[in-house]
C-alpha positions in Angstrom: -129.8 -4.5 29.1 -129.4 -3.0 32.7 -133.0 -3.9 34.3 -132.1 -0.5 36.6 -132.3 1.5 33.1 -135.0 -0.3 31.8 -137.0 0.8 34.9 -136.5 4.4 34.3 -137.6 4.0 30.4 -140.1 1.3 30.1 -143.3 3.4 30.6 -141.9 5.7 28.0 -141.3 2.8 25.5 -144.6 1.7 26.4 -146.5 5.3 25.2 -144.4 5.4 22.1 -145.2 1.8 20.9 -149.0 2.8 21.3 -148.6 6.1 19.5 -146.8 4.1 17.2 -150.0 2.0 16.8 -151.9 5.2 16.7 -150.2 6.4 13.6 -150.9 3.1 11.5 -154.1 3.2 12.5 -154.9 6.6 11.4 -152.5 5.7 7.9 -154.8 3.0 7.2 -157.5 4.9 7.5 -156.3 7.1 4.9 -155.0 4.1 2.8 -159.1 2.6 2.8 -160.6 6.1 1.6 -158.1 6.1 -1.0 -158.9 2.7 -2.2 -162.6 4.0 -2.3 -161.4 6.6 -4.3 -161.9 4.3 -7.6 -158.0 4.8 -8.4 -155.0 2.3 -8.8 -152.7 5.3 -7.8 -152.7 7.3 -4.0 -153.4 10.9 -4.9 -153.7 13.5 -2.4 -156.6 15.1 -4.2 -160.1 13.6 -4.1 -163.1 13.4 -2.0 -164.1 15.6 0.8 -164.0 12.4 2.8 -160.6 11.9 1.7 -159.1 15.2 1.7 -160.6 15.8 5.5 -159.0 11.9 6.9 -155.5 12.7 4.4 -155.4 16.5 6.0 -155.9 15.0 9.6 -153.2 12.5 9.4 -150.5 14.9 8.3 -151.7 16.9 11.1 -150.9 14.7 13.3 -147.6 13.3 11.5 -146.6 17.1 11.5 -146.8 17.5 15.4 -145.1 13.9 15.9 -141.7 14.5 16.1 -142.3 17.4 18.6 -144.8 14.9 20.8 -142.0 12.3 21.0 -139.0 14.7 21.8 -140.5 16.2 24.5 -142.2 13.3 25.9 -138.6 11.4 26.0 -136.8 14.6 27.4 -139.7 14.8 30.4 -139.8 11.4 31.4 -135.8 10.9 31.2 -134.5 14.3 33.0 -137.6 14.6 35.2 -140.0 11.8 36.5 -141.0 8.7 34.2 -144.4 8.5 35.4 -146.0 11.6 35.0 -144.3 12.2 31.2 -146.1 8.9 30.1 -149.3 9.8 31.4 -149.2 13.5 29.7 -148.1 11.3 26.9 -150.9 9.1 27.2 -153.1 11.8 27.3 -152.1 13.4 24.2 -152.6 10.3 22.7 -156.2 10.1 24.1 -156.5 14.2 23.0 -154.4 13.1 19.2 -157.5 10.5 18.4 -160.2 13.2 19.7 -158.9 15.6 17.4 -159.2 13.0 14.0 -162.0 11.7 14.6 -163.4 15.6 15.5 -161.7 16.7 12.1 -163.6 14.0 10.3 -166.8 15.6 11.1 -167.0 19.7 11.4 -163.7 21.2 11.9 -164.8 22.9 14.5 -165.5 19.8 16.7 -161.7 19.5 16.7 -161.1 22.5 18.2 -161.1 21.0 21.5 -158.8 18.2 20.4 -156.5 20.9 19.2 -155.9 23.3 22.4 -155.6 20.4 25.1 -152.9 19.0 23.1 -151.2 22.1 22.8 -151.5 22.3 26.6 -150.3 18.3 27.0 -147.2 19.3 24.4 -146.7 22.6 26.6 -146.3 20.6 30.3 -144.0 18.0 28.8 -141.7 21.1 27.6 -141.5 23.1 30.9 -141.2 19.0 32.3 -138.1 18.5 30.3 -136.7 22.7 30.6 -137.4 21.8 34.8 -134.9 18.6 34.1 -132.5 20.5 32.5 -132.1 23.1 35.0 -131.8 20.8 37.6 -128.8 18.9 36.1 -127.3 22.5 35.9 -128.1 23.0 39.0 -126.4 19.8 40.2 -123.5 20.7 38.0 -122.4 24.1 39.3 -124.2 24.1 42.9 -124.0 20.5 43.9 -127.9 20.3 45.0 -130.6 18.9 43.2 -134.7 19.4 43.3 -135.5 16.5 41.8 -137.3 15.0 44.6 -139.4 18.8 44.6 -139.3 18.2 40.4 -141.0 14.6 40.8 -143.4 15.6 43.4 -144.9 18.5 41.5 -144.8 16.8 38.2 -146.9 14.1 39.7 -149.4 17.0 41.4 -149.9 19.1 38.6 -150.2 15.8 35.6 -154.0 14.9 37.1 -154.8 19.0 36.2 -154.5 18.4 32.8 -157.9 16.2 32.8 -159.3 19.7 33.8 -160.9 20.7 29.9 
């Protein structure tokens, strides 16, 4: 593989192989309450304890695919590092919010909105990287360099709570 293409990609592969890690984690957390459910067979129905870990986990599955498109579409049509530190991030925010659903619902709340925030800077990221390729395409100038530098400004706010 082109080490110039691997450059632009590798802290993205990096993010998604530990969210990757994330999600069998949090499915064999839900495999180990359904073992001390007393059953041979996985149900979906059964403890509190199980219902609230086997509810957070396909909360998290749910919002998965959305996480990972918008991560890739960030870090590839607009800057690399900033997309894998949102991503990060929302990886940071995804485990807040399990563990906070384990206990009262309410504790993840918090969990809940920053990661809607995280999800919502790698979308205008990657709608940024598309209008700068159509900007290239039918005025011949780009903003990338503008793009990269307020990418990388505005990624440290989303520590702000």
């Amino acid at each position: 593989m082109d080490p110039e293409i691997v450059e632009n990609i590798v802290l993205l592969v990096i993010v998604t192989l530990i969210s990757v890690i994330q999600n069998v984690s949090f499915a064999f957390k839900v495999e180990n309450e359904s073992k001390s459910q007393q059953s041979r067979t996985f149900q979906r129905t059964g403890s509190p304890a199980f219902e609230k870990v086997y509810t957070a986990n396909q909360n998290c599955i749910d919002a998965y695919p959305t996480f990972l498109a918008v991560l890739w579409c960030a870090g590839v049509l607009c800057s690399q590092a900033p997309a894998a530190f949102a991503g990060l991030m929302y990886l940071f925010v995804r485990q807040k919010y399990f563990v906070g659903y384990l206990g009262e619902k309410t504790q993840s709340t918090p969990g809940y909105i920053f990661g809607k925030r995280i999800i919502f800077f790698l979308f205008a990221m990657s709608v940024a990287g598309i209008l700068n390729y159509y900007l290239i395409l039918v005025f011949g100038s780009s903003i990338e360099m503008y793009l990269k530098t307020m990418s990388s400004v505005i990624s440290p706010l989303l520590l702000i709570p």
